[in-house]
N, C-alpha and C positions, 0 to 999 in steps of 0.2 A: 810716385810709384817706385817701391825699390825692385830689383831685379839683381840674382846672383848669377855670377862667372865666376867658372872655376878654370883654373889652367896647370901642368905641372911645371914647377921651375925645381933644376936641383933633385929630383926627383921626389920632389915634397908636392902633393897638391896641394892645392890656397885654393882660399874662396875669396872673392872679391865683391861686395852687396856696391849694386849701382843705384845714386839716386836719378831718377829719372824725372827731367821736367819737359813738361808741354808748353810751351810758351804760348799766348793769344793771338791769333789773327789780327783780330781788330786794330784797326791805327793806333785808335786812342790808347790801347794796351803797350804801343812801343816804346813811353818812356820806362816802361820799368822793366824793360829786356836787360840793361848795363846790372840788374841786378844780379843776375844768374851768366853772365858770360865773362868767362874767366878762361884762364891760360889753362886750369885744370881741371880738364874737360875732353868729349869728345861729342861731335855736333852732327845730327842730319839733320840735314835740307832736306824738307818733304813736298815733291811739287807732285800735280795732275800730267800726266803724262798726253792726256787727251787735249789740252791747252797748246801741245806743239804740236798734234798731229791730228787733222779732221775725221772725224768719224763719225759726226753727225749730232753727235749729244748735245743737250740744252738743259739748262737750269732756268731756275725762278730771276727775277731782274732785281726780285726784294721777296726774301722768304717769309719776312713780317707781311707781305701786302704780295699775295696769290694770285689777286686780280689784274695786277701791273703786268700779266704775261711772264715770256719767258726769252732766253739769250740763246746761241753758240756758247758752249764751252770754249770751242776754238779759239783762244787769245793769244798770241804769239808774243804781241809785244807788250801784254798784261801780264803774261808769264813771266820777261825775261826783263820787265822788272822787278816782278816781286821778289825773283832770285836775284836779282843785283841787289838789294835792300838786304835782303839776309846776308848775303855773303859779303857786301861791303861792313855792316855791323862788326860781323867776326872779326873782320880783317881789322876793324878801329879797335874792339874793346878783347879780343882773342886771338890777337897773332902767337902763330903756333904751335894753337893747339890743328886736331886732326878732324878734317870735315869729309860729312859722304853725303853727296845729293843720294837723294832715293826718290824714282820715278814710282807714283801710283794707279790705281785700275791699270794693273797689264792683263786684268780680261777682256781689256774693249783693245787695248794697241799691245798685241801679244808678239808680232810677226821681227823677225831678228832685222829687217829693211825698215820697218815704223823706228825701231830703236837705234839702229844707225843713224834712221835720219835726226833722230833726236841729239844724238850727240852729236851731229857736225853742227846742229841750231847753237848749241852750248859753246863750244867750241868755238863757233863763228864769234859768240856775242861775249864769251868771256874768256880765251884762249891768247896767246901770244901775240897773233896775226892783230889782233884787234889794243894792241898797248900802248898804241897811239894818244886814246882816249880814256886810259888806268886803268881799262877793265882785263889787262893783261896781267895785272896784280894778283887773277882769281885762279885760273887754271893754266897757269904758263908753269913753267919748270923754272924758271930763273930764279936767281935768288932773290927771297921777298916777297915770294910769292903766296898765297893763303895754299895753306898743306891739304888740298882736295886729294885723297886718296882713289884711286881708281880701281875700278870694274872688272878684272882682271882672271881669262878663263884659260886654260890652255888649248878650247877646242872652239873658241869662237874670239870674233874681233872683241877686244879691249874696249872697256867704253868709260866715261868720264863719271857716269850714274849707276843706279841700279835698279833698273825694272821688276818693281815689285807685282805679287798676285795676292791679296790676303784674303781670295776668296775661294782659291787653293786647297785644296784638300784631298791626299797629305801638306804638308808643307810646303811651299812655295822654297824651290830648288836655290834660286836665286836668292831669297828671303836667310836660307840658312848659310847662305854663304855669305851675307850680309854681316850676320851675327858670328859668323867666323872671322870675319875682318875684324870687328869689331871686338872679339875675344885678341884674336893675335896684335892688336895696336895695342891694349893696355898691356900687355905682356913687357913693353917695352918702354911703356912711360914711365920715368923717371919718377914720377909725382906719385905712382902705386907703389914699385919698385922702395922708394924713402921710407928706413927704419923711424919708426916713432918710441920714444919710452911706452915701456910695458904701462905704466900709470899713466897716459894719455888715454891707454887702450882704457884703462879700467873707468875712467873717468867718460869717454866715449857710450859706453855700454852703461853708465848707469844716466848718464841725459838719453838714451834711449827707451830705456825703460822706462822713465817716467815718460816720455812722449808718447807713448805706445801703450800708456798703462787705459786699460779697457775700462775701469770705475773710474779714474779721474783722469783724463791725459792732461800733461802739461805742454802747455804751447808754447806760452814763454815761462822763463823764469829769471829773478832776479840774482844778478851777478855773485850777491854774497850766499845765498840759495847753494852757485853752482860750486863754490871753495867749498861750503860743506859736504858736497859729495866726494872732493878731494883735497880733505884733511891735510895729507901729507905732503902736494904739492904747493914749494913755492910761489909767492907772486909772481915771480917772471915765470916759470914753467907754465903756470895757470894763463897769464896771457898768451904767451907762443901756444898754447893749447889752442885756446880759443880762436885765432886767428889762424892757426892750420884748420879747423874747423870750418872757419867761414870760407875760407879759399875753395876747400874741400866742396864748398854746399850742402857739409849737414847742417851748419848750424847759419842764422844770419848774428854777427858779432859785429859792433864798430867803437873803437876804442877813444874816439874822438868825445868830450864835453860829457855832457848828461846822459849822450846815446849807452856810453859802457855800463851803466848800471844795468841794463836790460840784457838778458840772451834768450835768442828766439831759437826754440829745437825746431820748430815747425815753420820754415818759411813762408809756405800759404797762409797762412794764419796773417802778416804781416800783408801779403799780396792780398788778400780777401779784405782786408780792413783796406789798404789804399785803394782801392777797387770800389770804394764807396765812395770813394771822392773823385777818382778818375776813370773816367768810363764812359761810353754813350749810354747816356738817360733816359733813351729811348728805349735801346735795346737790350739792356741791362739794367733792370729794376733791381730793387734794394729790398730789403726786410723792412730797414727802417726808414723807406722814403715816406710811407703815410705820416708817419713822425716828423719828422723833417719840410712835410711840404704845409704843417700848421704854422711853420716861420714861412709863409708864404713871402715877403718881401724878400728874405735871404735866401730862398730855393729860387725864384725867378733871379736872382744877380749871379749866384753859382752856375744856372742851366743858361743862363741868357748871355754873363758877363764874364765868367768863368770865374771869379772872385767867390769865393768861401770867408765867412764869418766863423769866429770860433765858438758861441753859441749854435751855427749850425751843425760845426764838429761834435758838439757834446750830443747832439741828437744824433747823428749816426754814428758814432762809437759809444754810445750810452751803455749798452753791456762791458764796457773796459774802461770804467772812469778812470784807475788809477793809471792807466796808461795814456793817456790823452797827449799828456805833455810830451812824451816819449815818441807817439805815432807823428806829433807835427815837427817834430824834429827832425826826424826822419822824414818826410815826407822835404822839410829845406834838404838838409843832407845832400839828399837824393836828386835834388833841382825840380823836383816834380812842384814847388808849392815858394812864393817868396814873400813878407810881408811888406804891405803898403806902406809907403813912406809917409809918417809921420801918425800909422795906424794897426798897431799892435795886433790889435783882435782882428785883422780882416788880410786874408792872404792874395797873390795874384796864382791860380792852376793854368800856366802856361796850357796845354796840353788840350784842356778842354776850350778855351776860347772859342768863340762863330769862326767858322771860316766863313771868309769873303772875296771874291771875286774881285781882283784884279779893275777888270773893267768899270767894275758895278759900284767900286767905292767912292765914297764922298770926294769933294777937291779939297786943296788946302783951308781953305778958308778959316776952320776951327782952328785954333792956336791950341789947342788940347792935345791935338790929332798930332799922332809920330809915325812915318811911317818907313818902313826899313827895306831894301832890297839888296838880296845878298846871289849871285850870280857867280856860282863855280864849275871852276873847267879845268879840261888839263893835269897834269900832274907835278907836283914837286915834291924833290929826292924823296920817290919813290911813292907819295902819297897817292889817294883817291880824291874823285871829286865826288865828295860826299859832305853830307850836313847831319849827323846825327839827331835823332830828334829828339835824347834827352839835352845834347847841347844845345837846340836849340832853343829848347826852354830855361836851361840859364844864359843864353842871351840875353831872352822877355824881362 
């Protein structure tokens, strides 16, 4: 989704068009967060505000299955993990850029004591007091710390978040002062701030146009495609183009092997196609899984064993044969996907694997069987105790 900011520097107004992504809840969707988290950026944290603080609410246990009953919202320490999770992410694949929690429903925990208490919970669990165990890394002041910006009014306590209402109407007071942050921090990022050649600009505006073109949009296009939009730039301009591009996230570029033939205007388009391969299969059906599930032997080894056949690839990307070879490249690239040793056509998708239980799995006995335990604590010069979980899938 794009969105403009405008601000005066110099006494010139600028406009500034943001792209805006939503990244997926879902676990399974975590490996391809390292896609979109970059130094040039600026990040909220969107938590339920009603999770730290009781008010009585409940949800479904399983929105697929109604009849399962229903929960407490209230989760304190479901919350202040799922925030440890993002903001540890940041901190591995975006130190330095600029973060803002933002608290949601403040029409059910509206009261300025619900939201105190909120931020001394934050505080408590990711603040300096707590650096013991790295999570001091997130909202401490020291140096090296993840740059959470704060909450900051002149006629009420300072708070670490921002207690949003978007069901507010006028506008959520706090909501527009949100977005006043958020105007006054690019004001002063360096990475807007950076002159580019006038011929990047022109070359920028016409890969928009085609991606945006309403009879035919281009999603991707091929490399010598994007030279002919700019003739006059040299190869090296045309590369530092494109890779201020990808930094940027208008465009996804990677100049490594066979990938540089390819430029994607439309990132989703890249995310939607691996999205067919990594995903729960449950709750996230496909167009083309009736296709796909007539290789009934290679749909039960993808859904059961996580391994993908590349016959089964040609059935779910089957509208983008010539890109085939391009998506599984990407898909290694990316560590999301590796192939079997001594088997070309058959990949391992870390990501989707069963999970299993600790307790519940078989003993040694199989000589087949590997089994890995990795146990992190503590910090060093200056790290977290974190396991990314796109790295963990190029461990697998």
């Amino acid at each position: 989704m794009d969105a403009v900011s405008r601000f005066v520097r110099e006494g010139v107004e600028e406009e500034i068009r943001l792209i805006i992504y939503d990244l997926g809840g879902q676990r399974v969707f975590y490996t391809l967060h390292h896609l979109f988290l970059t130094r040039n950026a600026v990040y909220l944290v969107v938590f339920d505000m009603r999770r730290l603080v009781d008010t009585g609410a409940t949800e479904p246990i399983d929105e697929s299955e109604p009849s399962k009953g229903s929960r407490p919202v209230y989760d304190v320490v479901g919350c202040v993990r799922f925030l440890r999770f993002w903001l540890y992410s940041l901190f591995t694949h975006a130190r330095g850029a600029k973060v803002l929690l933002v608290g949601t429903h403040g029409d059910s925990v509206s009261s300025a004591a619900q939201h105190r208490a909120i931020g001394e919970r934050l505080e408590e669990a990711f603040g300096d007091d707590n650096a013991a165990n790295g999570s001091g890394v997130l909202l401490g002041m020291r140096e090296g710390c993840l740059d959470v910006e704060w909450n900051e009014d002149d006629d009420d306590e300072d708070l670490c978040f921002f207690p949003v209402d978007n069901s507010c109407r006028p506008a959520d007071p706090i909501l527009e002062r949100l977005k006043g942050k958020v105007d006054a921090i690019l004001k002063e990022e360096e990475f807007v701030r950076e002159p580019v050649p006038l011929a990047w600009y022109d070359l920028h505006d016409r890969l928009q146009a085609a991606a945006t073109n309403s009879a035919n949009p281009a999603h991707v296009l091929r490399r010598s495609e994007v030279a002919e939009l700019a003739p006059s730039l040299p190869e090296v301009q045309l590369e530092a183009a494109l890779q201020l591009f990808h930094q940027l996230g208008m465009v996804l570029y990677f100049s490594d092997g066979g990938l540089r033939e390819w430029v994607t205007l439309d990132p989703q388009f890249v995310v939607d196609r691996i999205s067919a391969v990594v995903r729960d299969y449950a709750l996230h059906p496909h167009k083309r899984d009736k296709e796909a599930r007539k290789l009934a032997a290679d749909w039960k080894q993808l859904t059961g064993e996580g391994i993908v056949s590349e016959r089964l690839l040609h059935r779910l990307w089957h509208e983008h044969e010539a890109m085939i070879l391009h998506l599984t490249q990407l898909l290694e690239k990316l560590g999301l996907a590796c192939p079997l040793p001594g088997e070309p056509t058959r990949y391992l998708v870390p990501s989707v694997l069963p999970v299993v239980d600790a307790t519940e799995a078989p003993g040694f006995a199989n000589a087949h069987n590997c089994w890995l335990c990795l146990e992190l604590g503590g910090t060093v010069n200056g790290g977290i105790p974190f396991l990314p979980e796109s790295l963990w899938a190029r461990l697998l």
